[in-house]
C-alpha positions as CSV (number, residue, x, y, z in Angstrom):
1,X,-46.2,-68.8,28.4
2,X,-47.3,-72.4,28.4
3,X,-46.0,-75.9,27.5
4,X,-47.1,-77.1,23.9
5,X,-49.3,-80.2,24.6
6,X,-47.7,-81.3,20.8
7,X,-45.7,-80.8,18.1
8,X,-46.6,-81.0,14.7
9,X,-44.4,-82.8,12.1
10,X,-44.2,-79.8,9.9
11,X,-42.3,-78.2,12.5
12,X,-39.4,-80.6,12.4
13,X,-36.6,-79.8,10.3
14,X,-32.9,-81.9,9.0
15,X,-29.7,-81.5,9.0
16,X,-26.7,-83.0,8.3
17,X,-22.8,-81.4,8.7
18,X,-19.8,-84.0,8.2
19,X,-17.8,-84.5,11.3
20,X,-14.1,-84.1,11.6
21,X,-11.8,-86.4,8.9
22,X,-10.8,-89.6,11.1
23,X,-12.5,-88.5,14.2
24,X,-15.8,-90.2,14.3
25,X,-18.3,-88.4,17.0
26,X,-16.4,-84.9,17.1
27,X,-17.3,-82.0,15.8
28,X,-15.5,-78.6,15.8
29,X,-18.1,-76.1,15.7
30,X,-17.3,-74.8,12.6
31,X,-19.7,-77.2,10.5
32,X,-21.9,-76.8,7.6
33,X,-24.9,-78.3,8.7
34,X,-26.8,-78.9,5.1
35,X,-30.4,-79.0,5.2
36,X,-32.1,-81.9,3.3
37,X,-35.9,-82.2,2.4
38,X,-37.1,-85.5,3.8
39,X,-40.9,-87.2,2.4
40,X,-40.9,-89.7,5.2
41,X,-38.1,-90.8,8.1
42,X,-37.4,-94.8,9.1
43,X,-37.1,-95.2,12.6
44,X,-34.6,-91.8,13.2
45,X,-33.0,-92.1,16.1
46,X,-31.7,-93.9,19.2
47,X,-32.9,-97.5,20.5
48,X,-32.7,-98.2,23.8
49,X,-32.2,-102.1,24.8
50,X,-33.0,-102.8,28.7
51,X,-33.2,-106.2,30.4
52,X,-34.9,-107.2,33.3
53,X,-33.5,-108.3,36.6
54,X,-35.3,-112.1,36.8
55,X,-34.3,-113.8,39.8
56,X,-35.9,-117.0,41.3
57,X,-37.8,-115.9,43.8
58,X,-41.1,-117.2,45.8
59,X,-42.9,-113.7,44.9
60,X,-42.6,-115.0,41.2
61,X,-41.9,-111.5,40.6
62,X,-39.6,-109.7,37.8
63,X,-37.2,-106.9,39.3
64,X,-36.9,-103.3,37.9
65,X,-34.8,-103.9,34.2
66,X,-31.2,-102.1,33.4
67,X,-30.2,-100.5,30.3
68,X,-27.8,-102.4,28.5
69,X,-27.3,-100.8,24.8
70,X,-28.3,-98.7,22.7
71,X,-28.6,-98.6,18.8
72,X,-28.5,-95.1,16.9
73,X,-29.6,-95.4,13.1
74,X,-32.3,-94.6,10.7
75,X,-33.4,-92.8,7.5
76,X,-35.4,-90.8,5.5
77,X,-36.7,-91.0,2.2
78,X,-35.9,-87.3,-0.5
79,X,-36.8,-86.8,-4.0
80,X,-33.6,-87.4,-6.3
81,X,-32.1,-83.5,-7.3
82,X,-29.4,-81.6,-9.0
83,X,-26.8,-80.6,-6.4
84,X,-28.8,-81.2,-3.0
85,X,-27.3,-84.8,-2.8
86,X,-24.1,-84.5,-4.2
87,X,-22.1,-83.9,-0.4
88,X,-23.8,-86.9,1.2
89,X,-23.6,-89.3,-1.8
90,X,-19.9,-89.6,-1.4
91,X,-20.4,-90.9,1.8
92,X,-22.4,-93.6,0.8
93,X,-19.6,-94.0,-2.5
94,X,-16.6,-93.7,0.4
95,X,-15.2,-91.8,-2.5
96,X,-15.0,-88.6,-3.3
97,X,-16.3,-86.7,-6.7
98,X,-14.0,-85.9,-9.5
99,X,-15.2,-82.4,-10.9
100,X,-12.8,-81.6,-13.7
101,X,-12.6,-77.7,-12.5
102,X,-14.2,-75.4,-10.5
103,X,-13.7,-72.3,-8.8
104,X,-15.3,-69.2,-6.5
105,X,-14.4,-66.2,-9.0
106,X,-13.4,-63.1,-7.1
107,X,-14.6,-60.9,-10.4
108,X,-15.5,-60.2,-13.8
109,X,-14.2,-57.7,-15.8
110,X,-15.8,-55.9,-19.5
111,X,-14.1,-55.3,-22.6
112,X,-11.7,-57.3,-21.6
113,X,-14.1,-60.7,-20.6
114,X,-12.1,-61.6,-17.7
115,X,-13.1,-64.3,-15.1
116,X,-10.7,-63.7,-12.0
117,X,-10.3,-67.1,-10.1
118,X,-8.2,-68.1,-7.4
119,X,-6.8,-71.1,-9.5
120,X,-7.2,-71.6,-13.2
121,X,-6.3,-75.8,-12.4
122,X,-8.8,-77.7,-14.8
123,X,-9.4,-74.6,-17.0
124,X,-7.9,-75.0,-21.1
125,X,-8.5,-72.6,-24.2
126,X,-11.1,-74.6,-25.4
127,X,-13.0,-75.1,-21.9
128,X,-16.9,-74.8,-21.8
129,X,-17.2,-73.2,-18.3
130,X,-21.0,-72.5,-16.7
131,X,-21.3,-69.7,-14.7
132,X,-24.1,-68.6,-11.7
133,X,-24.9,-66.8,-9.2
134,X,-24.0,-63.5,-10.4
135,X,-26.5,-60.3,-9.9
136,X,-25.6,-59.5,-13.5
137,X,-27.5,-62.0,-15.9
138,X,-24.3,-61.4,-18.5
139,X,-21.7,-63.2,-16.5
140,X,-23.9,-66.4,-15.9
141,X,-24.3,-68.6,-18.2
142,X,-21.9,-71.3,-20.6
143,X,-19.0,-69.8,-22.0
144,X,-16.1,-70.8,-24.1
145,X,-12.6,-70.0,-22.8
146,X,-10.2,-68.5,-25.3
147,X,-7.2,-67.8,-23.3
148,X,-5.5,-69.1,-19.7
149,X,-4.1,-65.4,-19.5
150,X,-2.2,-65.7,-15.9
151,X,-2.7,-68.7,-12.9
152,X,-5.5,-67.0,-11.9
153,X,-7.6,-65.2,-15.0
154,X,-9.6,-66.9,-17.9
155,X,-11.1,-65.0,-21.1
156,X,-14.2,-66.3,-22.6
157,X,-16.3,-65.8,-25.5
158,X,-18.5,-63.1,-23.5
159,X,-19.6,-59.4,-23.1
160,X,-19.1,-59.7,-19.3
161,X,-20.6,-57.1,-16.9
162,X,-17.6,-55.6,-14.1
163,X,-18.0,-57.0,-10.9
164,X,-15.1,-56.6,-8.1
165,X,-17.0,-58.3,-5.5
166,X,-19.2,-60.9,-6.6
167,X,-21.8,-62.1,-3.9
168,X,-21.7,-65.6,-2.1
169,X,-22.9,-68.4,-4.3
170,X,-21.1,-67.3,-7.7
171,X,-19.4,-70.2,-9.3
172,X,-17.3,-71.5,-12.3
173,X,-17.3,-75.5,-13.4
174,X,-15.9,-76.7,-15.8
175,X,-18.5,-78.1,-18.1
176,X,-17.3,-79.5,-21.3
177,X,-14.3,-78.5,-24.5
178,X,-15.2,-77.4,-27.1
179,X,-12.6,-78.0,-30.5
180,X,-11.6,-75.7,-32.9
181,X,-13.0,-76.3,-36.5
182,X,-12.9,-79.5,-38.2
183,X,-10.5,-81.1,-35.3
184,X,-12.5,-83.5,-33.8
185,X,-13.7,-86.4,-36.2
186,X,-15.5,-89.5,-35.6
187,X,-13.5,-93.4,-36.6
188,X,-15.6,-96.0,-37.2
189,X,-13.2,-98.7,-38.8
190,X,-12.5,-100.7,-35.7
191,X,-14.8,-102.3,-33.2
192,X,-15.7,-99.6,-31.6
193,X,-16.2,-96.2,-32.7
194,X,-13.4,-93.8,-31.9
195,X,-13.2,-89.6,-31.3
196,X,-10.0,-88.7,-33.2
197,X,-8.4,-85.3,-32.9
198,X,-5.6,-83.5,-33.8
199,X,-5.3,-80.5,-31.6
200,X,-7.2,-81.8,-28.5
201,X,-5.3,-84.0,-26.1
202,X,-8.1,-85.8,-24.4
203,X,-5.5,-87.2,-21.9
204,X,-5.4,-83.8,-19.9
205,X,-8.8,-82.9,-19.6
206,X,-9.6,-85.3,-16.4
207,X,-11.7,-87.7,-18.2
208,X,-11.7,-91.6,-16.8
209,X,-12.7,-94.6,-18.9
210,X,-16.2,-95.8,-17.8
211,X,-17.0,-92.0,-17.5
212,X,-20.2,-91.0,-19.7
213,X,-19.9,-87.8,-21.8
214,X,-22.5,-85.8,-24.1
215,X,-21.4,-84.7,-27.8
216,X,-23.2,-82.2,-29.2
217,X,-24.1,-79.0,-28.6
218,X,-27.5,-76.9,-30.1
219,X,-26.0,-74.9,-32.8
220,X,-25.4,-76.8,-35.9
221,X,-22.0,-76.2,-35.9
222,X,-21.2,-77.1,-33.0
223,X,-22.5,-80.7,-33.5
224,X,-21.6,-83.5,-35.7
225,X,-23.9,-83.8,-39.4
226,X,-24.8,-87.3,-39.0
227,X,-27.2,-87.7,-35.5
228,X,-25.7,-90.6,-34.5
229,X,-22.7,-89.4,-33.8
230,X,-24.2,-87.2,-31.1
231,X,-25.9,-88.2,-27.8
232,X,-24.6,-89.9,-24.6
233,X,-21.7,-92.7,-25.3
234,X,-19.3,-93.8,-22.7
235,X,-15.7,-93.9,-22.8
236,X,-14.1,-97.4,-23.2
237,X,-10.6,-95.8,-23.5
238,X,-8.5,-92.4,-23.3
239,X,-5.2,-91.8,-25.3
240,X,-3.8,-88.5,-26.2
241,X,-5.8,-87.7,-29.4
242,X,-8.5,-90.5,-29.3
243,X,-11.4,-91.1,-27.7
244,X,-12.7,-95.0,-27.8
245,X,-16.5,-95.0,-26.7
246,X,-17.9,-98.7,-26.1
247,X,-22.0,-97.1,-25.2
248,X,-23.9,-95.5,-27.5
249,X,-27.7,-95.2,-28.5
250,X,-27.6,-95.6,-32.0
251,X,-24.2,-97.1,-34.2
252,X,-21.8,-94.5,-34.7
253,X,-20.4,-94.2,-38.6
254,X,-17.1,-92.6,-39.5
255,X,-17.8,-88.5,-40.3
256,X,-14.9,-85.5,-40.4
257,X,-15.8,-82.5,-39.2
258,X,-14.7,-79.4,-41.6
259,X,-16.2,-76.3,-40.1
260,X,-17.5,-77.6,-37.1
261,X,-16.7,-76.5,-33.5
262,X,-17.8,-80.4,-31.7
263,X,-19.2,-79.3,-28.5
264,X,-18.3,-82.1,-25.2
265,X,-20.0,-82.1,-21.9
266,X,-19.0,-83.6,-19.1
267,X,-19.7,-83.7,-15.4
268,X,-18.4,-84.4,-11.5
269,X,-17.6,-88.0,-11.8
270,X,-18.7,-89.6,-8.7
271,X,-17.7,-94.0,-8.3
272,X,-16.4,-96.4,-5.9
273,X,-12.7,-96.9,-6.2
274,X,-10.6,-99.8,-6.2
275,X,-7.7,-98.9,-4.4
276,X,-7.7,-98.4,-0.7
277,X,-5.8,-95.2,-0.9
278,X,-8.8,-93.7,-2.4
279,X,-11.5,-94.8,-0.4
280,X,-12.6,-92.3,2.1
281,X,-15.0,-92.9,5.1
282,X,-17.1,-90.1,5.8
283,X,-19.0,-89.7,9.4
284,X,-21.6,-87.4,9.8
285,X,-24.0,-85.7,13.1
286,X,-27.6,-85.6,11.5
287,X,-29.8,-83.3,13.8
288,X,-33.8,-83.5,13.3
289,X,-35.2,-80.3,14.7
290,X,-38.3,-81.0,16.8
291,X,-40.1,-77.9,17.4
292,X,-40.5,-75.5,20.4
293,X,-42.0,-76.8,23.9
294,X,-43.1,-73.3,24.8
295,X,-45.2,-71.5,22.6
296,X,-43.8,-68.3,24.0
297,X,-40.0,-69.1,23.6
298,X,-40.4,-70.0,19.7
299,X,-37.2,-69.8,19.6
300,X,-36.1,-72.2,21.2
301,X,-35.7,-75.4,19.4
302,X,-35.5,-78.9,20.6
303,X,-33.6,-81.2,18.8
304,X,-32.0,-84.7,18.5
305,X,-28.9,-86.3,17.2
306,X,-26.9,-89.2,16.0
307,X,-23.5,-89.0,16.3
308,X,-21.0,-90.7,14.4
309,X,-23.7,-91.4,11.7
310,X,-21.8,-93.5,8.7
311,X,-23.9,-93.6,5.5
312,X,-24.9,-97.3,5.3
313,X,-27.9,-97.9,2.3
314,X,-28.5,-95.9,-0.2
315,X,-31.5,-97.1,-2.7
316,X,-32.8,-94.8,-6.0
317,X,-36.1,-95.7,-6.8
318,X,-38.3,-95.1,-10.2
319,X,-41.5,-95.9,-10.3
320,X,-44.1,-95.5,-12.9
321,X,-45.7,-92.0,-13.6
322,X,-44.1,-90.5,-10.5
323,X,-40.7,-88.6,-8.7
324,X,-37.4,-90.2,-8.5
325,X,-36.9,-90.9,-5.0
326,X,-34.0,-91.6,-3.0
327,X,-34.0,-93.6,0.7
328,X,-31.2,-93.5,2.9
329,X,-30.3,-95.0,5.9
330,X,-27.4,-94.4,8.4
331,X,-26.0,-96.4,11.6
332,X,-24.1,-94.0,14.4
333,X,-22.2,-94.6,17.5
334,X,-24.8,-92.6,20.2
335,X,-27.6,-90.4,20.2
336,X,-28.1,-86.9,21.7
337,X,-31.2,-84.7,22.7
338,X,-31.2,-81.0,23.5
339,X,-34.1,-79.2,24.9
340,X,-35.2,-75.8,23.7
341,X,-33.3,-73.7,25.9
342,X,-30.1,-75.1,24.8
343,X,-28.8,-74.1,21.5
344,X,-28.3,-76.4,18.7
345,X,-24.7,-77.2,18.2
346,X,-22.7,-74.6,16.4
347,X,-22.0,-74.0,12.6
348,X,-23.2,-72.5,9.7
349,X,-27.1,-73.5,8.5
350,X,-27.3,-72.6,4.9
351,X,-31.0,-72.6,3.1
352,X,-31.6,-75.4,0.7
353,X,-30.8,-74.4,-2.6
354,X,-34.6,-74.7,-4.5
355,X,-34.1,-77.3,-6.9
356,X,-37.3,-79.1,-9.3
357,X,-36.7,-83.5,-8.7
358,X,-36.6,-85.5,-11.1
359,X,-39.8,-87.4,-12.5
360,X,-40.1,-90.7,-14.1
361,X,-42.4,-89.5,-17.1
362,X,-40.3,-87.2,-19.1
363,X,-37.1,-86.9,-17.8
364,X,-35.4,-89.9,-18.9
365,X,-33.2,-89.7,-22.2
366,X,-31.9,-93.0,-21.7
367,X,-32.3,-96.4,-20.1
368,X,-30.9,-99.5,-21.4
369,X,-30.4,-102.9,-20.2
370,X,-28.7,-105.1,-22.8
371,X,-26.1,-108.4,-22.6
372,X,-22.3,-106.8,-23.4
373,X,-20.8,-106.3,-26.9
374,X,-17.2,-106.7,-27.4
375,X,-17.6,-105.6,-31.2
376,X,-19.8,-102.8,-31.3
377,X,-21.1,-99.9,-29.4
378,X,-24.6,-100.4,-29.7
379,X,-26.4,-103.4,-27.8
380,X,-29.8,-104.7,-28.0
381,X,-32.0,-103.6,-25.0
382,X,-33.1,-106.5,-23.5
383,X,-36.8,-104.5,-22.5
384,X,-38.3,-102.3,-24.6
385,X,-40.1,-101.2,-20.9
386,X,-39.8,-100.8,-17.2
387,X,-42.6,-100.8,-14.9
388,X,-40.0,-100.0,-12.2
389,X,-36.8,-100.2,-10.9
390,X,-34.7,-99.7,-8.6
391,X,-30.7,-99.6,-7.6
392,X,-29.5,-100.2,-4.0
393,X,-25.7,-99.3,-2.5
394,X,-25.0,-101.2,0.9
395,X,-22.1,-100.4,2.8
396,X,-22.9,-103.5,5.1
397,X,-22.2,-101.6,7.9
398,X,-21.8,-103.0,11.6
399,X,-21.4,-101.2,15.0
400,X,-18.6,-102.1,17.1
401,X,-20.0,-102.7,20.9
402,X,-17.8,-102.8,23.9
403,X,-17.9,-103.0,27.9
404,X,-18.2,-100.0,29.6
405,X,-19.6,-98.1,26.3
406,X,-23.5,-97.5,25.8
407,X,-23.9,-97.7,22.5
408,X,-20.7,-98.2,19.7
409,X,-17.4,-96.8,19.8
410,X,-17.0,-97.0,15.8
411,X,-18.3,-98.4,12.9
412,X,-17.3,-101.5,10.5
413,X,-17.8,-101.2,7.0
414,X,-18.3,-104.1,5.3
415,X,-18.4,-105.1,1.2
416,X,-19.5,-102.4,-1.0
417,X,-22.7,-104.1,-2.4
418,X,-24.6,-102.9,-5.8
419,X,-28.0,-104.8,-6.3
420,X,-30.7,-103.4,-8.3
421,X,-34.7,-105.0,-9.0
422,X,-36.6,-104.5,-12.1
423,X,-40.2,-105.3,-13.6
424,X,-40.2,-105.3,-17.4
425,X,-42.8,-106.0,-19.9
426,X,-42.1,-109.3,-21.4
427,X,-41.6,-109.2,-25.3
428,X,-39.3,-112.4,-25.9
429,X,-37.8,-115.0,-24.0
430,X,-34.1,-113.1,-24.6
431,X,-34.0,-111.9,-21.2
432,X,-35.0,-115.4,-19.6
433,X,-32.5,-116.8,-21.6
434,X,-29.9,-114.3,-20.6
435,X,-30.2,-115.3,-16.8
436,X,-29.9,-118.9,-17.9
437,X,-26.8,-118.4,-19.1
438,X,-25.5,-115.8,-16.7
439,X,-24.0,-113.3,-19.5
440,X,-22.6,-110.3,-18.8
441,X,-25.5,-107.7,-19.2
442,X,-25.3,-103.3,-17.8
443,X,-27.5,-100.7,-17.2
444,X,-27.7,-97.6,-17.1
445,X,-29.6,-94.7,-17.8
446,X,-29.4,-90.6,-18.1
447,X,-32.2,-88.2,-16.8
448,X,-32.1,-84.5,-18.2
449,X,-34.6,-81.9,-17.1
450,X,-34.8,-78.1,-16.7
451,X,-35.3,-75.3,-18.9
452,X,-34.1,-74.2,-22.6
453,X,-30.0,-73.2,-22.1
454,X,-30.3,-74.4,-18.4
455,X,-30.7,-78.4,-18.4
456,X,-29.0,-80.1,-15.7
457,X,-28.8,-84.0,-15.6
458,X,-27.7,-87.5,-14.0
459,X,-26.1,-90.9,-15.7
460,X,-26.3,-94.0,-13.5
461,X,-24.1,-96.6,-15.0
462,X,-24.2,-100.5,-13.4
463,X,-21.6,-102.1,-16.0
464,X,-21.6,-105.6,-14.9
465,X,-24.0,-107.6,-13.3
466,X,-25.6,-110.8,-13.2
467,X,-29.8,-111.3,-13.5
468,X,-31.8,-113.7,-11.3
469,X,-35.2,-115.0,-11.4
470,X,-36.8,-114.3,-14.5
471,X,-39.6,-115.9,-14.1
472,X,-42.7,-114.7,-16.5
473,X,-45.8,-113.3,-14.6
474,X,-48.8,-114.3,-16.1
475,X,-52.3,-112.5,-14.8
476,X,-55.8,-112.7,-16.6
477,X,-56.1,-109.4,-18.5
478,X,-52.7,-108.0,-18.2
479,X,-49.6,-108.2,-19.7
480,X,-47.1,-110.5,-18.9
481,X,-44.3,-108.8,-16.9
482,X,-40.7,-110.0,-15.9
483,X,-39.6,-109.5,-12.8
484,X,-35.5,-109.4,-12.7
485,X,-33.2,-109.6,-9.4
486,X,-29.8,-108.0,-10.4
487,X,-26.3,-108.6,-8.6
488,X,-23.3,-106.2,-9.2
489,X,-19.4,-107.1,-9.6
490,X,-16.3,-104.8,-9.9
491,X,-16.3,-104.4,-14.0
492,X,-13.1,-106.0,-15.8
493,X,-12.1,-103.6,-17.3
494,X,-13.2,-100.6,-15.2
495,X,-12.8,-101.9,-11.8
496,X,-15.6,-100.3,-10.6
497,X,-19.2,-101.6,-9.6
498,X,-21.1,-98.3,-9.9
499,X,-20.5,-94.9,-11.5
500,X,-22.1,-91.3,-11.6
501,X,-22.4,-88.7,-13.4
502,X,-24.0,-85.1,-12.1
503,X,-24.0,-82.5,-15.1
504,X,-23.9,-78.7,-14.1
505,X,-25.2,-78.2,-17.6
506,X,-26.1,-80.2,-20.8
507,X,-27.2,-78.8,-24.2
508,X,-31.0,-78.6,-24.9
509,X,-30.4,-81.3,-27.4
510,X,-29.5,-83.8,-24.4
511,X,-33.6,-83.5,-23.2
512,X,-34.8,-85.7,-25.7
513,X,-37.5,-87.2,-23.9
């Protein structure tokens, strides 16, 4: 039994479990500490500021300092994923996602293709549900539900496999609607293209205007004839049986459906919100295992804290021919250590779901920056390329100090802040005249990746914001490049600055990269 003389890096570990509603710095003990897989930290941890005693004295002398504060903050850098991100990005939103329904299942049942849920809220004939994490490979998967038999039972379009007890980790989300033959149609008179139906009331199925959907599933009949009338397009408006659409890539043209079954995905709606009923503040412990200090007591962990940690900068960054990453940063109230002997705080430690990130190469379907249209849901991409970019939330945080408290007692949030930089390839001078004249320009873009009948995927959506600089880049034997500043506002008509969209599961047809 001896004392390490160090401790590697790859010993270290990360955590994060949401502390208790309005009490910032408590915990309960019955926490979910999340794990989180960090490429690089910032400065994690806690600051300690002394001063000096510096009388005048004839020794010329400086006397023994005292501490005086104490900052607790940092970060960590993580590749952008599925569902790994999802908790803690609604602390950085101070909002909290909008699935449209989704439920543990407490069984399945055959011949009779039952899901048994503890609520069927969200759930419609009509509903595209996607289920996992069953042992049984029938029950998981997307299905289409036929019937809303009892508050707590579905039937879908499945040969289900019985299963009383499902194990931990089975779930149902609601993932789309799917209409019955020949109801939904596409409208193309006005200025912007419309969904019409007749049986579907697109009021009750939880959808927002400014929310992005996918239409189109992989089966011909389940998607529209004409392409265009397919793909990613964001809703402008929602009324009971039509569907305006103001984003598309291509110009939509008027089509009815006859036989068709039009497939709809849609996914957990994540945004800042407008009114202050809405916006919640999230406070968090994050605790960075730091190995053993005896290599015979391996057990025993040493770790540190912040405490009170609220989620202050968020950036998402795409480079070329590499991973989306994310960097996050966090100021707290105080800091903790615990040394191996002493156990880490209490609560359950789940193991990080295994998830692929997203790359930069293949797995964007869509990325447009383009000056508004109030006529027409297709805009002209200012860029036809992107060397990089990237999209920052700051929460413009600042800790509250006090006498007789070492460190802060709470945390002020300040404006919530969307800015975003870009480097473009320059083509024309549109874009230069564009920040000239300070139009209204967006962007946004939609990554897809996984395998066939299991894609997963992300929209970003920035719908109003301002460009800066501009100024052309011009290098001996390269091309000329654009670099762009951007500066978000609260949309007009959306009144939000920033919206997000996680998809449990997208058709194959969505991966068109």
């Amino acid at each position: 039994m001896a004392q390490v003389n160090k401790i590697d890096s790859n010993f270290t570990g990360l955590r994060i479990a949401e502390e208790l509603g309005a009490s910032i710095g408590l915990v309960s003990g019955a926490e979910v500490w999340n794990q989180y897989e960090p490429n690089s930290y910032e400065d994690l941890g806690g600051e300690i500021t002394t001063i000096a005693r510096n009388p005048i004295n004839d020794s010329r002398q400086r006397k023994k300092g005292v501490v005086t504060d104490l900052d607790a903050d940092g970060g960590f850098q993580v590749d952008l994923v599925d569902a790994g991100l999802q908790e803690i990005m609604q602390g950085f939103f101070f909002a909290a996602l909008e699935p449209k329904g989704e439920e543990v299942p407490t069984a399945a049942t055959t011949g009779t293709n039952l899901f048994d849920l503890a609520s069927t809220t969200g759930f419609f004939v009509g509903s595209l549900v996607f289920s996992s994490g069953w042992p049984d490979s029938a029950n998981n998967g997307l299905h289409e539900v036929t019937a809303v038999v009892v508050d707590t039972t579905i039937a879908v379009v499945a040969t289900l496999v019985t299963d009383a007890a499902p194990p931990a980790g089975v779930n149902i989300v609601v993932v789309g609607q799917q209409g019955t033959a020949g109801d939904i149609d596409v409208d193309d008179a006005g200025d912007y293209a419309t969904y019409t139906t007749t049986t579907i009331d697109w009021t009750t199925l939880g959808l927002i205007p400014g929310e992005w959907i996918f239409v189109g599933g992989d089966l011909a009949a389940d998607a529209f004839t004409t392409a265009a009338n397919n793909g990613f397009k964001r809703i402008r408006s929602i009324a009971a049986n039509a569907l305006v659409v103001d984003r598309s890539d291509v110009a939509m043209v008027t089509e009815a459906s006859t036989t068709e079954t039009i497939q709809v995905f849609y996914g957990r709606v994540l945004r800042n919100r407008p009114v202050s009923t809405d916006i919640v503040r999230r406070t968090y412990q994050i605790e960075r295992t730091l190995g053993a200090p005896d290599d015979a007591m391996t057990a025993d962990i040493q770790a540190e804290y912040i405490i009170g940690a609220v989620p202050g900068e968020i950036t998402f960054n795409f480079n070329t021919a590499d991973k989306a990453t994310v960097d996050m940063s966090f100021i707290g109230i105080d800091n903790e250590q615990i040394d191996g002997p002493t156990s880490l705080k209490a609560g359950t430690r789940p193991t990080v779901v295994a998830e692929d990130a997203y790359n930069t190469s293949s797995d964007f379907t869509r990325l447009h920056m383009a000056v508004h249209s109030t006529t027409e849901e297709t805009t002209t991409a200012l860029f036809a390329f992107l060397t990089e970019f990237t999209v920052t939330i700051n929460n413009n945080l600042s800790p509250n100090k006090a006498v007789a408290t070492l460190g802060a007692f709470d945390i002020t949030a300040g404006q919530f802040a969307v800015s975003a930089t870009a480097t473009a390839y320059f083509s024309n001078v549109a874009a230069i005249q564009s920040v000239r004249n300070n139009d209204d320009v967006s962007i946004d873009y939609s990554l897809v990746h996984g395998a066939s009948g299991e894609k997963k995927g992300i929209t970003m959506d920035v719908p109003l914001l301002a460009l800066g600089d501009g100024r052309a880049n011009v290098e001996q034997d390269e091309p000329i490049t654009l670099p762009l500043t951007v500066d978000a506002g609260a949309d007009r008509l959306f009144d939000h600055t920033l919206l997000m969209v996680f998809y449990d599961h997208l058709p194959d047809l969505a991966d068109t990269a």
